[in-house]
C-alpha positions as CSV (number, residue, x, y, z in Angstrom):
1,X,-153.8,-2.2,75.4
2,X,-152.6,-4.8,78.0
3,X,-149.0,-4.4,78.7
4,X,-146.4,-6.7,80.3
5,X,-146.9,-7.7,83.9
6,X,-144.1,-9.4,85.1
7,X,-146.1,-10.5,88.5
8,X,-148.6,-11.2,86.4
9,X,-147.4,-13.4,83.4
10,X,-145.2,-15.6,86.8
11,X,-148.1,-15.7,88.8
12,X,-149.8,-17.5,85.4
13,X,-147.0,-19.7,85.0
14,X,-146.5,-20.5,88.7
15,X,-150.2,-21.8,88.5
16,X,-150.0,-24.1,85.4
17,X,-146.7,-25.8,87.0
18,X,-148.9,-26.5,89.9
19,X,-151.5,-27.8,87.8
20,X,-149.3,-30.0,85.5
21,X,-147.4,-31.3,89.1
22,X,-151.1,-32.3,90.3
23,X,-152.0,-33.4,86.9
24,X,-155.2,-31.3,86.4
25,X,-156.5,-29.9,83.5
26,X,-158.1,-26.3,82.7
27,X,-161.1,-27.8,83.1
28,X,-160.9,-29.7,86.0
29,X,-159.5,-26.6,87.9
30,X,-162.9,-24.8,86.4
31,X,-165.2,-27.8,87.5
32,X,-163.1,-26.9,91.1
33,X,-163.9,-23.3,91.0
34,X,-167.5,-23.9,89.8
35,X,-167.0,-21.8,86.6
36,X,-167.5,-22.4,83.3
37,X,-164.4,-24.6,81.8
38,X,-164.3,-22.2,78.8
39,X,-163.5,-18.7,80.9
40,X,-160.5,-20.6,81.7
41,X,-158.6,-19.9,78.6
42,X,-159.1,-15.7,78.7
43,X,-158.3,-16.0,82.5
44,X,-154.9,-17.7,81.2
45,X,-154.2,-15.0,79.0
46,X,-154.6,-12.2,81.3
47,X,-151.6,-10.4,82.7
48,X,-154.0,-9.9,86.1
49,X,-156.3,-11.5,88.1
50,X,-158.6,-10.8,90.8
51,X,-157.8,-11.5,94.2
52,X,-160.9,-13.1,94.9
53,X,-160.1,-16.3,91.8
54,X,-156.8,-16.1,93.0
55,X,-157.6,-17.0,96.6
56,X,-160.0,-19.5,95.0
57,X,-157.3,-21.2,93.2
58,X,-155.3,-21.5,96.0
59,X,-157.4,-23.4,97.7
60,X,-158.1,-25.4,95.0
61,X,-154.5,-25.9,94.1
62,X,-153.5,-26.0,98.3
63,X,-150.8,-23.8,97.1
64,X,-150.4,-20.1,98.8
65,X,-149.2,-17.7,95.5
66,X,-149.9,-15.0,97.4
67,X,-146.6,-15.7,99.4
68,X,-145.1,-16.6,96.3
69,X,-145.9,-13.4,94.9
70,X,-144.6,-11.8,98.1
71,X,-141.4,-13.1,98.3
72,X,-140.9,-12.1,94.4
73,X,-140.3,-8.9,95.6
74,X,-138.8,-9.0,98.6
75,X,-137.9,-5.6,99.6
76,X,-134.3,-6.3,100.8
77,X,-133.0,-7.0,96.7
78,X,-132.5,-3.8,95.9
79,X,-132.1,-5.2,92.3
80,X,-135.6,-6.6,92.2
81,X,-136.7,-3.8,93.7
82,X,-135.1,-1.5,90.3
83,X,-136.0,-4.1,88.1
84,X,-139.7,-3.5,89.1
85,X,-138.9,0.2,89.1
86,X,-137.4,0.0,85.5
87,X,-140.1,-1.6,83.7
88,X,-142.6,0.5,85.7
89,X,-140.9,3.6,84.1
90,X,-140.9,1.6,81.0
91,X,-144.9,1.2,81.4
92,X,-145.2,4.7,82.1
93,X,-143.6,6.4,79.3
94,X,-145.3,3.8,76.8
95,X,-149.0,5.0,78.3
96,X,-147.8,8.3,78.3
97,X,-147.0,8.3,74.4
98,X,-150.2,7.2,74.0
99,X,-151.7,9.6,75.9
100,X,-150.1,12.6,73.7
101,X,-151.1,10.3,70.7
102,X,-155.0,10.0,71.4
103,X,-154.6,13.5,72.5
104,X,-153.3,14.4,68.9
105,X,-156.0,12.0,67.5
106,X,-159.1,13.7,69.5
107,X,-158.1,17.0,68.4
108,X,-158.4,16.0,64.8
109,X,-161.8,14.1,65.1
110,X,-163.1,17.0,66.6
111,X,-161.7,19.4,63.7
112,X,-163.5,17.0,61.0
113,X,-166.9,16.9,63.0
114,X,-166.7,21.1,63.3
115,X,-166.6,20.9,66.7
């Protein structure tokens, strides 16, 4: 289950406005990265990305998101700062729920196997 990822889903949109400014496709910015064009498309629709492709794609893009990133959450807003808080909590109680609910769900698959 992938849940929302505000950093995430901007960081993804912050990199297709710098492609569409530079005018390059998805598959130019794979030919860049010497990846296959077609990972491009699951890498788009990931709330994360690894710090290695992103470095990567700032070079490839000359555009530092890391400091864009940064500044998203500059610790002197207090009010991004709860924002972030907030839907953390928000994260948290959803995983928990499914915690309790697999919990719930193991116990009964073990019942039916007689374990």
């Amino acid at each position: 289950m992938e849940s929302y990822n505000p950093a995430g889903n901007s960081l993804i949109e912050a990199i297709k406005k710098r492609m569409r400014n530079l005018h390059k496709s998805k598959r130019e910015l794979a030919l860049d990265l010497h990846i296959n064009p077609t990972a491009m498309t699951p890498m788009f629709r990931r709330n994360s990305m690894q710090v290695s492709k992103l470095w990567n794609i700032c070079t490839v893009l000359k555009h530092n998101f890391f400091y864009d990133l940064a500044h998203k959450f500059d610790s002197n807003n207090p009010q991004t700062n709860e924002t972030v808080i907030n839907q953390m909590q928000t994260q948290i109680n959803e995983l928990t729920k499914e915690v309790e609910r697999l919990k719930i769900e193991n116990e009964v698959l073990l019942k039916v196997v007689g374990k």
